[in-house]
C-alpha positions as CSV (number, residue, x, y, z in Angstrom):
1,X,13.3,4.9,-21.3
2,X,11.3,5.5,-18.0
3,X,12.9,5.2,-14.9
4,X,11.6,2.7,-11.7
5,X,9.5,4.5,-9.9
6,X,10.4,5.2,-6.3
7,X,8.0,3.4,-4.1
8,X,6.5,4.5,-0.6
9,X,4.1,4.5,1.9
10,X,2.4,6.8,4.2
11,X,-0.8,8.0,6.5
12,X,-3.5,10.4,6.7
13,X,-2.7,10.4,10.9
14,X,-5.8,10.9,13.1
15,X,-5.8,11.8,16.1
16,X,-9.4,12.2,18.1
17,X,-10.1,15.5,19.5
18,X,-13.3,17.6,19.6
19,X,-12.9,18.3,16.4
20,X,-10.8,15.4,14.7
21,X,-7.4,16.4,13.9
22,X,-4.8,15.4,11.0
23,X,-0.9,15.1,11.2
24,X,1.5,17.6,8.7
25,X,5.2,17.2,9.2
26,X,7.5,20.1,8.1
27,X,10.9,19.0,6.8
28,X,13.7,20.1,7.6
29,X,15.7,20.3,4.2
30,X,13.5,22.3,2.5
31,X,11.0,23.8,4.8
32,X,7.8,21.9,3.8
33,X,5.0,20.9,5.2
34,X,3.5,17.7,4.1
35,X,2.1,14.4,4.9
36,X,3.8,11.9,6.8
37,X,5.4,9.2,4.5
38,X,8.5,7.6,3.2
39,X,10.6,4.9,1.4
40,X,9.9,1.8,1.5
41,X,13.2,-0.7,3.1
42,X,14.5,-3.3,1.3
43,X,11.7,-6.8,1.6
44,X,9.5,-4.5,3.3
45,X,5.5,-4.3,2.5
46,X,4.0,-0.7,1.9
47,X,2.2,-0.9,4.9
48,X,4.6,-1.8,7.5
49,X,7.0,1.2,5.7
50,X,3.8,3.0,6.1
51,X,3.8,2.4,9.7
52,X,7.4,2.9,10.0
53,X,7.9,6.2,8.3
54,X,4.5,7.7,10.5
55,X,6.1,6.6,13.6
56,X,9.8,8.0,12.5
57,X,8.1,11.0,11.6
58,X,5.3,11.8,13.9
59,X,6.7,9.9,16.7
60,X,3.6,8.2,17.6
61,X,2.5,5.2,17.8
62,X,-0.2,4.3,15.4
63,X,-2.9,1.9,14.5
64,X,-3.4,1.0,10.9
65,X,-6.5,0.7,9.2
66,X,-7.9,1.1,5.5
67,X,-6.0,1.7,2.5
68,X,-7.2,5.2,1.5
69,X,-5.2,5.6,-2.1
70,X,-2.0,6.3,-4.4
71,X,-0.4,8.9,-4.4
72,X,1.5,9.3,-8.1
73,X,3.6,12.3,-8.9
74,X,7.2,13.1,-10.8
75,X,9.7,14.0,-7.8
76,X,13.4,15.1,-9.0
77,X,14.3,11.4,-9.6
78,X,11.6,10.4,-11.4
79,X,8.2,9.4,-10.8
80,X,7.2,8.2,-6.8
81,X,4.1,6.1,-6.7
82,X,3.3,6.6,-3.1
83,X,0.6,4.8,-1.0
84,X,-1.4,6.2,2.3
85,X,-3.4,4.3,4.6
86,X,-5.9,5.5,7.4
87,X,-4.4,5.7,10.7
88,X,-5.5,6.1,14.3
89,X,-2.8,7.6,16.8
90,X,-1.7,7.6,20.3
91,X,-2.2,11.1,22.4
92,X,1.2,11.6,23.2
93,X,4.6,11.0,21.7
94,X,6.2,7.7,22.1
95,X,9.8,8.6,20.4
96,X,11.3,11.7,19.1
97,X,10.8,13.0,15.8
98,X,13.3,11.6,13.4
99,X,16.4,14.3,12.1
100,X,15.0,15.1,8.6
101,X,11.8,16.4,10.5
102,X,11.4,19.9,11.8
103,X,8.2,19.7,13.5
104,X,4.7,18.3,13.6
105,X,1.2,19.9,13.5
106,X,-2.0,18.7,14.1
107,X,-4.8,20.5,12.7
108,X,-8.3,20.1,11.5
109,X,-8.7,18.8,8.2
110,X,-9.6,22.1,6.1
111,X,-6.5,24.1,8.3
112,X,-3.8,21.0,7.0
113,X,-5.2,21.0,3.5
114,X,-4.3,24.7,3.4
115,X,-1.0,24.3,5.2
116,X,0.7,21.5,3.3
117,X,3.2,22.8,0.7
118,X,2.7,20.9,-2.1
119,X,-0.7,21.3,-4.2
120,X,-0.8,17.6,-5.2
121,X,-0.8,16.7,-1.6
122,X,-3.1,19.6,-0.9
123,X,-6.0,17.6,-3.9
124,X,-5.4,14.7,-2.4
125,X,-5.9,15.5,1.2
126,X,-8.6,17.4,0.0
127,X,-10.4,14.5,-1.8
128,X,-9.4,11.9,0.3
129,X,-9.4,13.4,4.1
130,X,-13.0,13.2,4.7
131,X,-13.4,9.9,3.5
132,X,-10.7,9.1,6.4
133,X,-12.7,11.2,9.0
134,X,-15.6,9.1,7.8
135,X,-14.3,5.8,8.6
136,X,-12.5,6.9,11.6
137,X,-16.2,8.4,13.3
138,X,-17.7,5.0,12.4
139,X,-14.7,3.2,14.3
140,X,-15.4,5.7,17.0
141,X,-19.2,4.7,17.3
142,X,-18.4,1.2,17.3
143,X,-19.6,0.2,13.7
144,X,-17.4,-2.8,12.4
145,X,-15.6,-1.5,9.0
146,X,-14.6,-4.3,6.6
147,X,-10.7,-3.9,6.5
148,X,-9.5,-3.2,2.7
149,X,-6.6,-5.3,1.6
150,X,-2.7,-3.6,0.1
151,X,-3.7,-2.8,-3.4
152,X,-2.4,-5.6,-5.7
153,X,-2.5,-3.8,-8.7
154,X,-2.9,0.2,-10.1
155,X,-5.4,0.7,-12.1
156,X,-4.6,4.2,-13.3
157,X,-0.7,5.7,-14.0
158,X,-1.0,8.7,-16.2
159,X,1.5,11.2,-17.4
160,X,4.1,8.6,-18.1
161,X,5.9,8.5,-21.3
162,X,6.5,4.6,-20.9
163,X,3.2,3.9,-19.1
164,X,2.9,0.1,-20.5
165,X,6.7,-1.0,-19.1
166,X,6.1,1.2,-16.0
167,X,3.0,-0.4,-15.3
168,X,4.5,-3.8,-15.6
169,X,7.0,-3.2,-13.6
170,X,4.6,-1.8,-10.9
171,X,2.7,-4.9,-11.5
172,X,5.4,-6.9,-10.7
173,X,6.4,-5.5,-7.4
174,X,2.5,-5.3,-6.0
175,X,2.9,-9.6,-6.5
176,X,6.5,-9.3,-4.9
177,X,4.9,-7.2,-1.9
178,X,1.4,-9.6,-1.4
């Protein structure tokens, strides 16, 4: 029988430079770099844990804009269905990094594809970070960009023994979370 997936939320982290730059945390524990992200809290919505877990982890302040994608891969627990949203942030710190991270990078967008530690994150960086450097130029010109909703259903789950009761289950918590 499949497991719950564990759910969570994160950011591909702007920050506006010369050359746009994207945020890599490296854990602690294991010595990773990867993209800032986390559980999601008990009532909570994936985009405010989204918001949450960037600031914890980046210590910045951010502003939140389109949802960008989901993130599905098997972690030791099971499978973790994780989704990212664009984000915008502050120039300097407002808090300090929270224990489980080590440090924080930012770096252009080919240089943090290459330097996260995990290839799945590396793909979907890769696929999905110019997309978010898109929409964060047109922000920065002043062109209006039609905010995209929290997804309210996944479309695509694969690699999943139980794929019809996971994807109920998932269904039932993207209602829960609206």
């Amino acid at each position: 029988m499949a497991r719950t997936p564990v759910l969570a939320a994160g950011g591909i982290v702007l920050r506006q430079a010369a050359t746009p730059l994207v945020a890599i945390v490296r854990l602690r524990k294991r010595d990773e770099w990867v993209l800032p992200k986390g559980k999601l809290d008990r009532g909570e919505t994936p985009r405010d844990a989204a918001e949450r877990e960037v600031n914890e982890e980046t210590g910045h302040d951010v502003a939140v804009h389109e949802f960008l994608g989901t993130l599905v891969y098997e972690s030791r627990g099971g499978s973790k269905v994780v989704h990212f949203w664009r984000m915008e942030a502050g120039a300097e710190p407002v808090r300090k990094l929270m224990r489980d991270v080590k440090a924080v990078e930012w770096l252009p967008l080919a240089d943090a594809v290459e330097r996260l530690s995990r290839g799945y994150e590396r793909a979907f960086l890769e696929n999905v970070g110019p997309i978010a450097m898109a929409a964060g130029s047109i922000m920065q010109t002043g062109t209006s960009v039609a905010r995209v909703p929290e997804p309210v259903r996944v479309e695509t789950v694969s690699e999943f023994r139980d794929r019809r009761s996971l994807m109920q289950k998932m269904w039932d918590w993207f209602r829960r979370a609206a």
